[in-house]
PDB file of N, H, CA, C and O in Angstrom:
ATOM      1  N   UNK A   1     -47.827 -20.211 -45.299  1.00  0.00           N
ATOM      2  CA  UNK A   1     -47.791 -21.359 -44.410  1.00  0.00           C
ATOM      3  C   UNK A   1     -47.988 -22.619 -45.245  1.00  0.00           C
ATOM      4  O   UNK A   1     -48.589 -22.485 -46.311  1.00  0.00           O
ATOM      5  N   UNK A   2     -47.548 -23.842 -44.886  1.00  0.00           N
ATOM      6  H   UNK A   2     -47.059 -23.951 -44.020  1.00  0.00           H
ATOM      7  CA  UNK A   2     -47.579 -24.964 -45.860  1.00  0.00           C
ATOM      8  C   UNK A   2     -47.925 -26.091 -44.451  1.00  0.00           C
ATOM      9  O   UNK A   2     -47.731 -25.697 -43.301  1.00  0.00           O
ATOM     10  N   UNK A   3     -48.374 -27.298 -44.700  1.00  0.00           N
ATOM     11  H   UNK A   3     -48.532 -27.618 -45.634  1.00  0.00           H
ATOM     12  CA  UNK A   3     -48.557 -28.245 -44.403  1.00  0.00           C
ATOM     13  C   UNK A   3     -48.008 -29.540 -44.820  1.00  0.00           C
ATOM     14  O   UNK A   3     -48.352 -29.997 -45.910  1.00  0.00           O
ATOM     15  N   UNK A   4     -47.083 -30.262 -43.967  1.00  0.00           N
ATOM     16  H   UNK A   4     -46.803 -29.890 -43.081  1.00  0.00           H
ATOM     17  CA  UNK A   4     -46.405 -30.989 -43.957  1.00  0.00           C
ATOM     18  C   UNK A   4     -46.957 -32.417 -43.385  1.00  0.00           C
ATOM     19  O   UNK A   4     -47.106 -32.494 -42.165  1.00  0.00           O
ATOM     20  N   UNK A   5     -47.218 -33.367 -44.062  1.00  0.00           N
ATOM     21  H   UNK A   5     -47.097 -33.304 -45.053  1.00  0.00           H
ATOM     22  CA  UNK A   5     -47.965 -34.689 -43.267  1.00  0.00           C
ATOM     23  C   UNK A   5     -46.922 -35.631 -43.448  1.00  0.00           C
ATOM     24  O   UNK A   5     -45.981 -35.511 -44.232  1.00  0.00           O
ATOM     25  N   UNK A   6     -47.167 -36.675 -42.597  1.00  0.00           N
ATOM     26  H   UNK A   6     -47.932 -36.772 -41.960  1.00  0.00           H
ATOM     27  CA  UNK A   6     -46.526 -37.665 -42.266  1.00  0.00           C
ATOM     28  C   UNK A   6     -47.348 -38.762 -42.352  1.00  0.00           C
ATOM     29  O   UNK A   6     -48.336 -39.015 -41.664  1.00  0.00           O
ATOM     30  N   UNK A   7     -46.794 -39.485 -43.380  1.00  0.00           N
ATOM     31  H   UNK A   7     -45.991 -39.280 -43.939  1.00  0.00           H
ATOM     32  CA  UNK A   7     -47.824 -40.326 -44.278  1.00  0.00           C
ATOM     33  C   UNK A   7     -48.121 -41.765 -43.452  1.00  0.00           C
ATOM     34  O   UNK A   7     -49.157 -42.428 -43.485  1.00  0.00           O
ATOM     35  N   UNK A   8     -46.948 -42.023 -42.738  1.00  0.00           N
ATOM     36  H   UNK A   8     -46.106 -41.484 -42.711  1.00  0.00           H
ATOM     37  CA  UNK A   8     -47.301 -43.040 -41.700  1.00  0.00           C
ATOM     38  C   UNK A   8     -47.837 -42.804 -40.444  1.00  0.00           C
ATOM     39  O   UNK A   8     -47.766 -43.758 -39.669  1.00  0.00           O
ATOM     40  N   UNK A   9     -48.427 -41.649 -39.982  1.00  0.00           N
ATOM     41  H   UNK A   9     -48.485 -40.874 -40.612  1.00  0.00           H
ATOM     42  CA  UNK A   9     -49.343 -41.226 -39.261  1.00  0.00           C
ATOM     43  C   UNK A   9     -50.732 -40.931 -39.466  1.00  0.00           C
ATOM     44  O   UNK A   9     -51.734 -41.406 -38.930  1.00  0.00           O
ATOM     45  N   UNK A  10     -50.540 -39.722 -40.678  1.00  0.00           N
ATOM     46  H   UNK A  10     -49.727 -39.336 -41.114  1.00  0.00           H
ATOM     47  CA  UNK A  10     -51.432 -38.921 -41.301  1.00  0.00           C
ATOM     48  C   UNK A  10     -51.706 -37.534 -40.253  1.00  0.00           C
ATOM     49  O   UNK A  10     -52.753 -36.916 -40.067  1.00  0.00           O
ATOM     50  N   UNK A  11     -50.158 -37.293 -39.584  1.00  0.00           N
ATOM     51  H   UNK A  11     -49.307 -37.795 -39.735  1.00  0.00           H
ATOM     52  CA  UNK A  11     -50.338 -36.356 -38.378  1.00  0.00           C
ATOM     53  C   UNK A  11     -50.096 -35.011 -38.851  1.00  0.00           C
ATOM     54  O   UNK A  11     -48.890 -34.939 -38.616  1.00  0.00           O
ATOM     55  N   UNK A  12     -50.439 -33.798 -39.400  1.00  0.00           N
ATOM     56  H   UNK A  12     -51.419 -33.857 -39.592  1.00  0.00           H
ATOM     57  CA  UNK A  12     -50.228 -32.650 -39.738  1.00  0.00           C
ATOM     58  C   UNK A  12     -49.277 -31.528 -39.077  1.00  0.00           C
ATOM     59  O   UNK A  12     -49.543 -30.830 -38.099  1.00  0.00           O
ATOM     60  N   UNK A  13     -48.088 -31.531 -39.866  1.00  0.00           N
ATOM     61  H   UNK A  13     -47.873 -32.099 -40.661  1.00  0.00           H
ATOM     62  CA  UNK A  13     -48.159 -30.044 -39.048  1.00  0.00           C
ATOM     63  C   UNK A  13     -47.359 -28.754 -39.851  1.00  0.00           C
ATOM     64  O   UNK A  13     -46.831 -28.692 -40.961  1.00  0.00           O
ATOM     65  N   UNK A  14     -47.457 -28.172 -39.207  1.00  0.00           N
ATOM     66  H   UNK A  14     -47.886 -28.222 -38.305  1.00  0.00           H
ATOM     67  CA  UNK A  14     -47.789 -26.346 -40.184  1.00  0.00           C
ATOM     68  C   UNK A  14     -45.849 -25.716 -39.973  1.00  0.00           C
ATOM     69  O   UNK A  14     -45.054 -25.915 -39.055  1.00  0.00           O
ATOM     70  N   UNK A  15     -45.707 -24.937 -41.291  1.00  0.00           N
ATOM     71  H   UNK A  15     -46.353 -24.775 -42.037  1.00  0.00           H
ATOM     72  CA  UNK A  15     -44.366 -24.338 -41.120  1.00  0.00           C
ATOM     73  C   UNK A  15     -44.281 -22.835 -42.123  1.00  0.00           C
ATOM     74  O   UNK A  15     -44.478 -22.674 -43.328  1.00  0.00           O
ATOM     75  N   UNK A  16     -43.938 -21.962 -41.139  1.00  0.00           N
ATOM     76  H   UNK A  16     -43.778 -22.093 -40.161  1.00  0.00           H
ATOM     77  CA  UNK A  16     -43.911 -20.859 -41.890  1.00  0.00           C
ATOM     78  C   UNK A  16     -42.688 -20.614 -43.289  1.00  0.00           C
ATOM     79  O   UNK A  16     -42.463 -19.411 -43.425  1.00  0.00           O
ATOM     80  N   UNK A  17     -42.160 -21.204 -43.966  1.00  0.00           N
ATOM     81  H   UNK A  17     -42.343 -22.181 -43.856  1.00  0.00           H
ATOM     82  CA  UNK A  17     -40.873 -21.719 -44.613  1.00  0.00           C
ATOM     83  C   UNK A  17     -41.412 -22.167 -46.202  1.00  0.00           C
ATOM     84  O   UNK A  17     -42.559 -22.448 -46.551  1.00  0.00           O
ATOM     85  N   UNK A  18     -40.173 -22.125 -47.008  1.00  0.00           N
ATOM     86  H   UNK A  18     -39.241 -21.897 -46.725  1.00  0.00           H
ATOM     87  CA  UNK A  18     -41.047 -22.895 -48.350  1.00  0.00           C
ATOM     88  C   UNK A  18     -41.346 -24.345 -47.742  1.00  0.00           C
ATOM     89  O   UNK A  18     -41.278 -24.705 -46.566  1.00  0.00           O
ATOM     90  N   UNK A  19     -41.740 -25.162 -49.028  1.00  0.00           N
ATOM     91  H   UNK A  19     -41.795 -24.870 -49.983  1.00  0.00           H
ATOM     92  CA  UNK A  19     -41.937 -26.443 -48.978  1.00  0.00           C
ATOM     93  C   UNK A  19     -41.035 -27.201 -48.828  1.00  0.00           C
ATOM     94  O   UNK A  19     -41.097 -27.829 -47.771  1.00  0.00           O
ATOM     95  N   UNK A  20     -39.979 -27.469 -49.627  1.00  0.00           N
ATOM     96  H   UNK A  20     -39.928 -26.959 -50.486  1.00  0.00           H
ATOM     97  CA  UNK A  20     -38.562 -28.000 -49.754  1.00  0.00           C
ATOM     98  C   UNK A  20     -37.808 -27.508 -47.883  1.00  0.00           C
ATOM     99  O   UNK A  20     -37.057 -28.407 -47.504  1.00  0.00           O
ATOM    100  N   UNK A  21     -37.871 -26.891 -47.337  1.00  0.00           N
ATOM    101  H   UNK A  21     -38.481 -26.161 -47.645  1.00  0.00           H
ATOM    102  CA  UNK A  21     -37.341 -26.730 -46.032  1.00  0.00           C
ATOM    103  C   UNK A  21     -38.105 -27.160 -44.989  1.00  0.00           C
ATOM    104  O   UNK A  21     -37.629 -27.717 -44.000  1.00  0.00           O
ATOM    105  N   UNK A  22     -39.470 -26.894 -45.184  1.00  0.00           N
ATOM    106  H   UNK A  22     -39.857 -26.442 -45.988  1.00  0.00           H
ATOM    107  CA  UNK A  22     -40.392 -27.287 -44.219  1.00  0.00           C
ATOM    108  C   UNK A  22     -40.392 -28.849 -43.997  1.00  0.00           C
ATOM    109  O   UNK A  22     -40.194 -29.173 -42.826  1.00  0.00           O
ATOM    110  N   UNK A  23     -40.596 -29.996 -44.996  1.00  0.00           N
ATOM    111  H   UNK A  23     -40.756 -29.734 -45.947  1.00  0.00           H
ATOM    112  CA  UNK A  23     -40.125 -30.650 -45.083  1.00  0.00           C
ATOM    113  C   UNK A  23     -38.924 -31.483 -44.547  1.00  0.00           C
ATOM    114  O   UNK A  23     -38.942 -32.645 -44.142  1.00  0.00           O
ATOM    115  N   UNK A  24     -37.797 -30.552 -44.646  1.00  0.00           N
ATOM    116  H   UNK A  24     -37.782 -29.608 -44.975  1.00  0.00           H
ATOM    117  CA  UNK A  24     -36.485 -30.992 -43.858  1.00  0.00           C
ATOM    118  C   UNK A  24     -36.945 -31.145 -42.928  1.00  0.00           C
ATOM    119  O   UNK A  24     -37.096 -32.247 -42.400  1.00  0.00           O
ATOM    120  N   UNK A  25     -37.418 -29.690 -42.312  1.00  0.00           N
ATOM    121  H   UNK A  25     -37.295 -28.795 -42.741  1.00  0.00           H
ATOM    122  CA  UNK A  25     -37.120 -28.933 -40.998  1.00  0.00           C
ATOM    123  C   UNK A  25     -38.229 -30.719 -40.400  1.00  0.00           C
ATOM    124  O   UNK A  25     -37.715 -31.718 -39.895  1.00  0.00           O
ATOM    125  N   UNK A  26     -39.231 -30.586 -40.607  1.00  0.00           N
ATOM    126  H   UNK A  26     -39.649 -29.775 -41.016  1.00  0.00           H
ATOM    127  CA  UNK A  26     -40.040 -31.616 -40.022  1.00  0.00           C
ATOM    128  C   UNK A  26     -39.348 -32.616 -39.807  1.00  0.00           C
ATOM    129  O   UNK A  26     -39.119 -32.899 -38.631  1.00  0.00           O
ATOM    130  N   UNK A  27     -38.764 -33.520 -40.962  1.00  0.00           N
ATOM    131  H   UNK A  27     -38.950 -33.290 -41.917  1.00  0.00           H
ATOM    132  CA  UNK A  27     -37.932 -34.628 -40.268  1.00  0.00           C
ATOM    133  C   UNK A  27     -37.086 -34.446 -39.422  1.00  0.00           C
ATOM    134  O   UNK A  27     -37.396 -34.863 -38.306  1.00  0.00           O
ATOM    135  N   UNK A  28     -35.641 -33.743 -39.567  1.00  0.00           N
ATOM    136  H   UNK A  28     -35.389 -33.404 -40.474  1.00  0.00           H
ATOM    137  CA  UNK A  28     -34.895 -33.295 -38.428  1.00  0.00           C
ATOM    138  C   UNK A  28     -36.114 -33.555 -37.488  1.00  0.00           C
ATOM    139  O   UNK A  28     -36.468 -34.732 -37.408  1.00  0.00           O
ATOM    140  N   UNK A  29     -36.854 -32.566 -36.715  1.00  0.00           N
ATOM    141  H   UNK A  29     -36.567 -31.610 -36.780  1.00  0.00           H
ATOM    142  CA  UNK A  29     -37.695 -32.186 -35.504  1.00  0.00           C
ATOM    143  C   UNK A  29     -38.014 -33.472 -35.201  1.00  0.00           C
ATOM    144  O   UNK A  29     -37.955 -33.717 -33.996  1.00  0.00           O
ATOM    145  N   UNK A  30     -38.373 -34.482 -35.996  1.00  0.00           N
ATOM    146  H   UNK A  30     -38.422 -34.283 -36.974  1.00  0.00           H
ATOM    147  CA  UNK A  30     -38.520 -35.719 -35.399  1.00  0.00           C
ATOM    148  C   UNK A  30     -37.672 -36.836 -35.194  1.00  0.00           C
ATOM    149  O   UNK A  30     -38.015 -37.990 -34.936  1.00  0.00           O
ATOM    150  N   UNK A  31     -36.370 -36.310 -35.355  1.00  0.00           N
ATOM    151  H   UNK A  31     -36.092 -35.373 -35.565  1.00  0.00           H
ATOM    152  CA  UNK A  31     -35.281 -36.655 -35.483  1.00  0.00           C
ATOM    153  C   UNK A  31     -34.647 -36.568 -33.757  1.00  0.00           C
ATOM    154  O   UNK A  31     -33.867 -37.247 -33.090  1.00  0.00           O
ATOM    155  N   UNK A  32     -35.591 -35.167 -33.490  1.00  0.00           N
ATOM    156  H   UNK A  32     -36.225 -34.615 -34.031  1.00  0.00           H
ATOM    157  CA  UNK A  32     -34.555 -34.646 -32.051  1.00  0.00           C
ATOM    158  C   UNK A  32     -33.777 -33.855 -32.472  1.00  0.00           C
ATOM    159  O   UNK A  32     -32.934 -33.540 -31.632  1.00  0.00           O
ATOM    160  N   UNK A  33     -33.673 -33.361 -33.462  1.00  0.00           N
ATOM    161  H   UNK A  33     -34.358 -33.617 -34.144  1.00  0.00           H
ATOM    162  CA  UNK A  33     -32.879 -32.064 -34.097  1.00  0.00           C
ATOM    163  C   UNK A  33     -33.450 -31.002 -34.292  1.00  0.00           C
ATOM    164  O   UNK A  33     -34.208 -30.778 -35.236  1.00  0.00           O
ATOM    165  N   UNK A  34     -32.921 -29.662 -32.765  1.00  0.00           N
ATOM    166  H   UNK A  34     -32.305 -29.844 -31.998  1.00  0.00           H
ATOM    167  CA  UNK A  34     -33.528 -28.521 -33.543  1.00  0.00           C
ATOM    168  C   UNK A  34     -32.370 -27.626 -34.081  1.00  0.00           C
ATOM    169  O   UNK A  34     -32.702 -26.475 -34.365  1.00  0.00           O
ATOM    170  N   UNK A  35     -31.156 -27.944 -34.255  1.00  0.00           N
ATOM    171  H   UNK A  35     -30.886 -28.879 -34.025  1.00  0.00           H
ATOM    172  CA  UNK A  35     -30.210 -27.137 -34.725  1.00  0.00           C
ATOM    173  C   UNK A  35     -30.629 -26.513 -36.421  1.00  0.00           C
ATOM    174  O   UNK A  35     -30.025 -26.778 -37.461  1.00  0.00           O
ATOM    175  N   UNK A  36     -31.696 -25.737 -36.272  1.00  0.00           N
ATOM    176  H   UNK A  36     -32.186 -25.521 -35.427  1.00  0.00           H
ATOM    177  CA  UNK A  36     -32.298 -25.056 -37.939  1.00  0.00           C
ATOM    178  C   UNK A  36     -31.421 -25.293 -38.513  1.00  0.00           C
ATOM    179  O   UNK A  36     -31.335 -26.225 -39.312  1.00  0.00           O
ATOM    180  N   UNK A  37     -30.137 -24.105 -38.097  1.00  0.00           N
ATOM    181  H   UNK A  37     -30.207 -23.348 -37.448  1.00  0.00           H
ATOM    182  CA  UNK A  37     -29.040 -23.907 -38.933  1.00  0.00           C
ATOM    183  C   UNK A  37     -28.181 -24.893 -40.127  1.00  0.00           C
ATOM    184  O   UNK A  37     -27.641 -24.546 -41.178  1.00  0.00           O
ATOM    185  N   UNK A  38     -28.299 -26.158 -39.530  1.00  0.00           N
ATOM    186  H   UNK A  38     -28.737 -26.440 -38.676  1.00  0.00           H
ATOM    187  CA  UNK A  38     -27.647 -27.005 -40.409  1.00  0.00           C
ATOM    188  C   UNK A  38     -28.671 -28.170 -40.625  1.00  0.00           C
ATOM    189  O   UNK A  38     -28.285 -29.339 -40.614  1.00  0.00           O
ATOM    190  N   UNK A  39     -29.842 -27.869 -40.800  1.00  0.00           N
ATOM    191  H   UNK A  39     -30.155 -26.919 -40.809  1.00  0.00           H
ATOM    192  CA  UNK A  39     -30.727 -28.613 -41.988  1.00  0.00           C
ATOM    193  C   UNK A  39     -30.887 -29.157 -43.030  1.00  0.00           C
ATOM    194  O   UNK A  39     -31.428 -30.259 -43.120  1.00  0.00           O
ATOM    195  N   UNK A  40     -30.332 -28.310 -44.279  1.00  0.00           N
ATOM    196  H   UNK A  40     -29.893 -27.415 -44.206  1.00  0.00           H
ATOM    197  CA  UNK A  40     -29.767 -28.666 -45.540  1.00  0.00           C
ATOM    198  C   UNK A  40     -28.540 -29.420 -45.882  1.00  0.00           C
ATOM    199  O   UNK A  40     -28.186 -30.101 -46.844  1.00  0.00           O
ATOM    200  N   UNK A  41     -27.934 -29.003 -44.583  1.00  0.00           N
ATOM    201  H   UNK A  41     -28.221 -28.449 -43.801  1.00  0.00           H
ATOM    202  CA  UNK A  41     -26.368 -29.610 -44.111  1.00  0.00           C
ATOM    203  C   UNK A  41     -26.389 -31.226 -44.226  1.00  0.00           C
ATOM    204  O   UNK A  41     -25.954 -32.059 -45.021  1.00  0.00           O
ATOM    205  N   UNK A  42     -27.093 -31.228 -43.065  1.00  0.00           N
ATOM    206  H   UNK A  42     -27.446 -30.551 -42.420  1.00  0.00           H
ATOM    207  CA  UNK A  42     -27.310 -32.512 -42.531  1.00  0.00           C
ATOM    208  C   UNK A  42     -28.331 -33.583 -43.217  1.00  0.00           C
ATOM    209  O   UNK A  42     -28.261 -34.811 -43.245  1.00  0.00           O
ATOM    210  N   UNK A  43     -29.070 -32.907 -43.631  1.00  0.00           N
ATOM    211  H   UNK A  43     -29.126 -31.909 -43.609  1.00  0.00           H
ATOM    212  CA  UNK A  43     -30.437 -33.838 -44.578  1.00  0.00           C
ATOM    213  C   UNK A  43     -31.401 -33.639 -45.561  1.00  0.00           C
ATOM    214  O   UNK A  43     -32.399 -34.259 -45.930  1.00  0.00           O
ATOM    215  N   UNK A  44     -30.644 -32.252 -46.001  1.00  0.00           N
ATOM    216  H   UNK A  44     -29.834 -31.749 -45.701  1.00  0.00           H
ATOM    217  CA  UNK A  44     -31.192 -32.359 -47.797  1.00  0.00           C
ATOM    218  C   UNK A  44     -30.694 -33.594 -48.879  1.00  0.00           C
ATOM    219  O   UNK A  44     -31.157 -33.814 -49.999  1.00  0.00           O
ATOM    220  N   UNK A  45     -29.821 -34.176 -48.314  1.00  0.00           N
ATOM    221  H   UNK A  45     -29.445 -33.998 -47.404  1.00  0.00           H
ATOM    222  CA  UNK A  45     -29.733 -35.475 -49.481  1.00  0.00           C
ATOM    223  C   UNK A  45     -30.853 -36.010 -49.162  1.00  0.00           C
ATOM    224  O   UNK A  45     -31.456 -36.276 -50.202  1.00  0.00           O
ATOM    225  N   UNK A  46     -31.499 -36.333 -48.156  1.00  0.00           N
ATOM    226  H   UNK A  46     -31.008 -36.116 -47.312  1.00  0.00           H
ATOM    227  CA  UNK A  46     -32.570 -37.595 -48.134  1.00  0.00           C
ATOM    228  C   UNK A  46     -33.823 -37.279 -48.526  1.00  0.00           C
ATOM    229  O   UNK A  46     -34.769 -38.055 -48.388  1.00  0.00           O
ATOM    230  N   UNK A  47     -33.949 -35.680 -49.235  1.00  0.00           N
ATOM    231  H   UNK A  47     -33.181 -35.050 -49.347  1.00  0.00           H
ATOM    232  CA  UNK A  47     -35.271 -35.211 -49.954  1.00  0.00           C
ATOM    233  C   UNK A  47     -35.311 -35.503 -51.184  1.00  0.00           C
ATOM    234  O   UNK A  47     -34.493 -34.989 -51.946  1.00  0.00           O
ATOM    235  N   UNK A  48     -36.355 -36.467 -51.685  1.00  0.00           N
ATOM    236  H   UNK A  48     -37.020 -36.885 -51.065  1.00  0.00           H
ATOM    237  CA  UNK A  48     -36.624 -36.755 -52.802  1.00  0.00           C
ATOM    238  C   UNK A  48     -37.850 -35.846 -53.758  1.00  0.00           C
ATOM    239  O   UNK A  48     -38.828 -35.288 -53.260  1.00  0.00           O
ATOM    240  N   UNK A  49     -37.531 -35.873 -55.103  1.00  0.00           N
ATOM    241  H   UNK A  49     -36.737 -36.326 -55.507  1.00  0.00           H
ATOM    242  CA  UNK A  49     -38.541 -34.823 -55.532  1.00  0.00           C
ATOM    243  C   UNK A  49     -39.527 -35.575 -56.591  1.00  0.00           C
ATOM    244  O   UNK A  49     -39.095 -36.374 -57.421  1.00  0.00           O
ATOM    245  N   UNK A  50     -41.079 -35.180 -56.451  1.00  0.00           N
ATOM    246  H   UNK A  50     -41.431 -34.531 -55.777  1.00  0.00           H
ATOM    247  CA  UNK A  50     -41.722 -36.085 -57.114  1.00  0.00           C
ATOM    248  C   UNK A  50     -42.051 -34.829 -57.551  1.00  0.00           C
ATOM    249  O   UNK A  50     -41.642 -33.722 -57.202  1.00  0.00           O
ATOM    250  N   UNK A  51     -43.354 -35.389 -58.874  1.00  0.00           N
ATOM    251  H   UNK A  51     -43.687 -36.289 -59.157  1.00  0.00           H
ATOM    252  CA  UNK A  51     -43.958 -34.270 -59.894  1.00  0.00           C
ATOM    253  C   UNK A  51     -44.348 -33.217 -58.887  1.00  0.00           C
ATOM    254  O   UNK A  51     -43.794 -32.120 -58.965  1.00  0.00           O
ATOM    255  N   UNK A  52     -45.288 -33.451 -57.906  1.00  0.00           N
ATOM    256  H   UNK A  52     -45.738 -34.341 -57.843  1.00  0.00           H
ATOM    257  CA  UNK A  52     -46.134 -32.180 -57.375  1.00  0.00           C
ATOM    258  C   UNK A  52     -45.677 -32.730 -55.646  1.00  0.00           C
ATOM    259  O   UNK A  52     -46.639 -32.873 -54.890  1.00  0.00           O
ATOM    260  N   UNK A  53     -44.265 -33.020 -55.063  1.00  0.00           N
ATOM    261  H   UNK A  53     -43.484 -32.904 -55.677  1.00  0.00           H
ATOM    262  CA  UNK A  53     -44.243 -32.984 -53.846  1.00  0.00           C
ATOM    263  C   UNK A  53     -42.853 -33.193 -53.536  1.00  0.00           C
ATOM    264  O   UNK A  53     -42.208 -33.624 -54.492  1.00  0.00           O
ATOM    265  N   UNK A  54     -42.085 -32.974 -52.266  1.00  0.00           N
ATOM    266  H   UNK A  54     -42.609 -32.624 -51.490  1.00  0.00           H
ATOM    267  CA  UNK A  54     -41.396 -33.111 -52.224  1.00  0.00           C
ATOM    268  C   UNK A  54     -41.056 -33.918 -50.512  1.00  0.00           C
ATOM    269  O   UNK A  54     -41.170 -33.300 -49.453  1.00  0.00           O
ATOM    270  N   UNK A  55     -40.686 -35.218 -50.613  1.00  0.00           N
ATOM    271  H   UNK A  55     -40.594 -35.720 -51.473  1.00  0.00           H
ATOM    272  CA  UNK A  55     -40.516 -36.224 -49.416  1.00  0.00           C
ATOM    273  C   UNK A  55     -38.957 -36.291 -49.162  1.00  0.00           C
ATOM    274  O   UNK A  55     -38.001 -36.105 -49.915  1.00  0.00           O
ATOM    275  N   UNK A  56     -39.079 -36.732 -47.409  1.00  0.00           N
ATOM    276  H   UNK A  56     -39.855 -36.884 -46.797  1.00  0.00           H
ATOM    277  CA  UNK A  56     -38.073 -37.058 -46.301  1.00  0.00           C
ATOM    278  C   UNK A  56     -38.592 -37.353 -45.672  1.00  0.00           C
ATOM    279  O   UNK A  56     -39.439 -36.779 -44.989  1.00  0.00           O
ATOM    280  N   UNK A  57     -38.089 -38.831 -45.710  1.00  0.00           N
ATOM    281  H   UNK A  57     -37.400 -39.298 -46.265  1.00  0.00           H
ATOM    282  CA  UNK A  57     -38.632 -40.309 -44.973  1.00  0.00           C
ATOM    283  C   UNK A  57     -39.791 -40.459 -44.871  1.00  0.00           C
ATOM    284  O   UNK A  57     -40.180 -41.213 -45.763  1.00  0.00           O
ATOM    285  N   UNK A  58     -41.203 -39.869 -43.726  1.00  0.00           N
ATOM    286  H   UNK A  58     -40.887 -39.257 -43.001  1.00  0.00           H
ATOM    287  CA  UNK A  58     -42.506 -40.301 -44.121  1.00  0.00           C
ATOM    288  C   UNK A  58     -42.705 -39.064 -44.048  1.00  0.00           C
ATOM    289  O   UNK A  58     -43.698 -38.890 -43.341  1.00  0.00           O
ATOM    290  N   UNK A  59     -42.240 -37.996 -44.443  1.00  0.00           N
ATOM    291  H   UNK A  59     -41.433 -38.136 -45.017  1.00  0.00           H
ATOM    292  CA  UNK A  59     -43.264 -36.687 -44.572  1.00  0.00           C
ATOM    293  C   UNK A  59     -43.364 -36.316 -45.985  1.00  0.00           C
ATOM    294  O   UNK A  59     -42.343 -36.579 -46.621  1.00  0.00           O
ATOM    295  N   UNK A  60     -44.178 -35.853 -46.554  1.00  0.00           N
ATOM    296  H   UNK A  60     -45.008 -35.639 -46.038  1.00  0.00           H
ATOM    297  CA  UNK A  60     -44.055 -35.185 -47.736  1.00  0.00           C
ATOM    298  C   UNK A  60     -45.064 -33.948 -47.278  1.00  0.00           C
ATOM    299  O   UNK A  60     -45.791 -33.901 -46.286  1.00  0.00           O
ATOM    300  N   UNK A  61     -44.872 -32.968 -48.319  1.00  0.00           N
ATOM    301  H   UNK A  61     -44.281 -33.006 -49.125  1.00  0.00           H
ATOM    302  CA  UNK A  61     -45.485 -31.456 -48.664  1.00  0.00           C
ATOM    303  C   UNK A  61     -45.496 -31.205 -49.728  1.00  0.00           C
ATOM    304  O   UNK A  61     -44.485 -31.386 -50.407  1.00  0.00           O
ATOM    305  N   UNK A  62     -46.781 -30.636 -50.326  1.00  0.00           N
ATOM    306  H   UNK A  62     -47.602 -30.489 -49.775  1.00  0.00           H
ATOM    307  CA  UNK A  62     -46.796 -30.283 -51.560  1.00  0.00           C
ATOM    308  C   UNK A  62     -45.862 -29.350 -52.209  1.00  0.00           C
ATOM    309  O   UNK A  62     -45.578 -28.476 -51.390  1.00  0.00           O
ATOM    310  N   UNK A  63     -45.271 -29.166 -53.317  1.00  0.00           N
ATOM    311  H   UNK A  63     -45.501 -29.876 -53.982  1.00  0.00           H
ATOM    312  CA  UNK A  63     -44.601 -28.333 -54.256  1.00  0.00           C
ATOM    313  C   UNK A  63     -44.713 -26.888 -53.533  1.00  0.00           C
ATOM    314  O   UNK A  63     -44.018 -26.284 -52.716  1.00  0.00           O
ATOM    315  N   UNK A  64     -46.196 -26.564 -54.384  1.00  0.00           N
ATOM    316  H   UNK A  64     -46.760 -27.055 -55.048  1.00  0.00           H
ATOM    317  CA  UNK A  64     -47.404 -25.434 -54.047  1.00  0.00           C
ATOM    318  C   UNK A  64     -47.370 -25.051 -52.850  1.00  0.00           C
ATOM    319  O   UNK A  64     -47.313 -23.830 -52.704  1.00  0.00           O
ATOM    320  N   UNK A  65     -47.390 -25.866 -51.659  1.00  0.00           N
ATOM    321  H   UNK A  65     -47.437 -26.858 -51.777  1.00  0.00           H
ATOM    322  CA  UNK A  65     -47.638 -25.211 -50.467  1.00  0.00           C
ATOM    323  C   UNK A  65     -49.009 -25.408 -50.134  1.00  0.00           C
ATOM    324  O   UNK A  65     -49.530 -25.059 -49.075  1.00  0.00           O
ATOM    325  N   UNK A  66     -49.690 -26.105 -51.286  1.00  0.00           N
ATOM    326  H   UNK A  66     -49.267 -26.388 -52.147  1.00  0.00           H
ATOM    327  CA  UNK A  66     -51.283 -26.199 -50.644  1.00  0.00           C
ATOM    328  C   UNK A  66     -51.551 -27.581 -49.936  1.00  0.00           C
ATOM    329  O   UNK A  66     -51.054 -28.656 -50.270  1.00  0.00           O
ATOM    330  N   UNK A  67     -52.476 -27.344 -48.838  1.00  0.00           N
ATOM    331  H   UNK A  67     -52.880 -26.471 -48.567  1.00  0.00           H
ATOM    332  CA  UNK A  67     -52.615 -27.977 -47.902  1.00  0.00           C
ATOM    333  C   UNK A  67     -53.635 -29.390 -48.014  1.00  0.00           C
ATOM    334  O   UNK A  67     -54.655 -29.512 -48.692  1.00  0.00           O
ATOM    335  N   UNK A  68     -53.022 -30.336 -47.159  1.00  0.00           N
ATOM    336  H   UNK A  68     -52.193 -30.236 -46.608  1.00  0.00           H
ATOM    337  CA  UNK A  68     -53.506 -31.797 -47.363  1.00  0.00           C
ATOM    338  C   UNK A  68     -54.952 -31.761 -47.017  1.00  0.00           C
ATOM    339  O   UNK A  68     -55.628 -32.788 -47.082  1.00  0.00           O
TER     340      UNK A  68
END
């Protein structure tokens, strides 16, 4: 399980998935998008990768998977 925050909230929430998807999956969801299927499709360009995290738009998640 990994933890996904939303840095302009600081609102948490949990995804059974790596990091790099969980991530997606979170923005989509706040997007109004639950079509899973085309996730990567639709908005893996807008994931940026830092040393130890990986962000889309205000969420980031750690690399690791360890929790905020």
């Amino acid at each position: 399980m990994v933890t996904v925050m939303n840095l302009a909230t600081q609102e948490k929430k949990f995804y059974t998935c790596d990091p790099k998807e969980a991530v997606i999956a979170c923005y989509a969801q706040s997007m109004k998008d639950y079509n899973t299927w085309d996730y990567e499709k639709r908005y893996g360009y807008l994931v940026e990768e830092g040393a130890i995290t990986w962000l889309c738009g205000d969420f980031c998640v750690y690399k690791d998977g360890r929790k905020f």
